[in-house]
Each structure stands twice: as C-alpha cells, then as structure tokens.
C-alpha positions in Angstrom: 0.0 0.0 0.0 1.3 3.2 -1.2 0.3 6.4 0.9 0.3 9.9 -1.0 -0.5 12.4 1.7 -4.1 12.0 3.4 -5.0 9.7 0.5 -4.0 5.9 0.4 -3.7 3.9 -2.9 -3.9 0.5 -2.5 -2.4 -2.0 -5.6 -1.7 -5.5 -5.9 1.3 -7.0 -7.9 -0.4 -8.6 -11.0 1.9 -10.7 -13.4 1.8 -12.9 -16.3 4.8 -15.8 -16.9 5.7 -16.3 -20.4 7.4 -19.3 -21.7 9.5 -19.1 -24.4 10.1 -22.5 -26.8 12.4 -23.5 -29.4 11.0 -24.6 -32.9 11.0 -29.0 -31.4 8.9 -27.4 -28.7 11.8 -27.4 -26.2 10.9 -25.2 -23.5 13.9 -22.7 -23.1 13.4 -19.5 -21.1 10.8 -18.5 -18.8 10.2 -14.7 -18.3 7.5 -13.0 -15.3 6.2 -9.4 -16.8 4.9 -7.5 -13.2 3.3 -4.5 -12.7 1.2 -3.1 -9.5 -2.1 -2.3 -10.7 -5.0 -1.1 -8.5 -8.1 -3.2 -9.7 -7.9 -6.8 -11.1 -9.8 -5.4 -14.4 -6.6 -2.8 -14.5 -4.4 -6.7 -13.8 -6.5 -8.0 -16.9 -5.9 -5.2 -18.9 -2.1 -5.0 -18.3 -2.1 -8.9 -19.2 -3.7 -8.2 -22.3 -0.9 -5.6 -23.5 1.9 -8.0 -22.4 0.4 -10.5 -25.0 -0.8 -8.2 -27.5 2.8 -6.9 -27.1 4.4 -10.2 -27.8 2.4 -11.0 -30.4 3.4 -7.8 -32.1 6.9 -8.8 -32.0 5.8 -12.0 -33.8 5.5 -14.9 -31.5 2.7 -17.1 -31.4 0.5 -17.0 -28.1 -1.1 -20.0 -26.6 -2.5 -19.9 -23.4 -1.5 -22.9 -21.1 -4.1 -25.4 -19.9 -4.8 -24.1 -16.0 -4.0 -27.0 -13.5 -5.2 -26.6 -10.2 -3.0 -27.0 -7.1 -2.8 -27.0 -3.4 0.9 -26.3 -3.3 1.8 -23.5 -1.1 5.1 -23.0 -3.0 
C-alpha cells in the first residue's frame, strides 16, 4: 500500500509468466512481466498488453491449460 499524503492507494502486484520454446517445442526460457495495478480489471488489462505486445513482436501466443494445485510453494 502506497500512501500519497491523506489519501491511500492500495495496488496489488499482478503478473503474467511467459514461456519461451524452441521450434522441437523445447521449453527454453521462462520470463515473469509484473506491474502493481489497482483493480484486477486494471491486472487483466495489463495482461492483455503483455500479450498483444508479444504477439506484435511475432511470437505465437497459446495460453497454457490451467492445473489446479494446493501447493503453497
């Protein structure tokens, strides 16, 4: 939480992880993009850019299949 005077701003760390793969499919860098961002439609938003920004830049976008966990880690 970030205070600027009387006011207080409150923002949350929002993030997407890219995987980068070779042409076999080998997986061979992974990269976080973060940014604080104050709402999670502002999060959504941000995530959007990242993609539209790598897509841009000409690399195909797939969105992994979600796996839920209970790991902590």
């Amino acid at each position: 939480m970030e205070s600027k005077g009387s006011a207080e701003v409150t923002v949350q760390l929002c993030g997407v992880m890219v995987t980068y793969f070779n042409a076999a499919g080998d997986p061979t860098e992974q990269r976080w993009f973060t940014s604080d961002q104050p709402t999670l439609a502002a999060c959504q938003t941000y995530q959007d850019g990242v993609i539209a920004d790598l897509k841009r830049q000409g690399y195909r976008v797939e969105k992994a299949p979600v796996e839920i966990s209970d790991d902590v880690n």
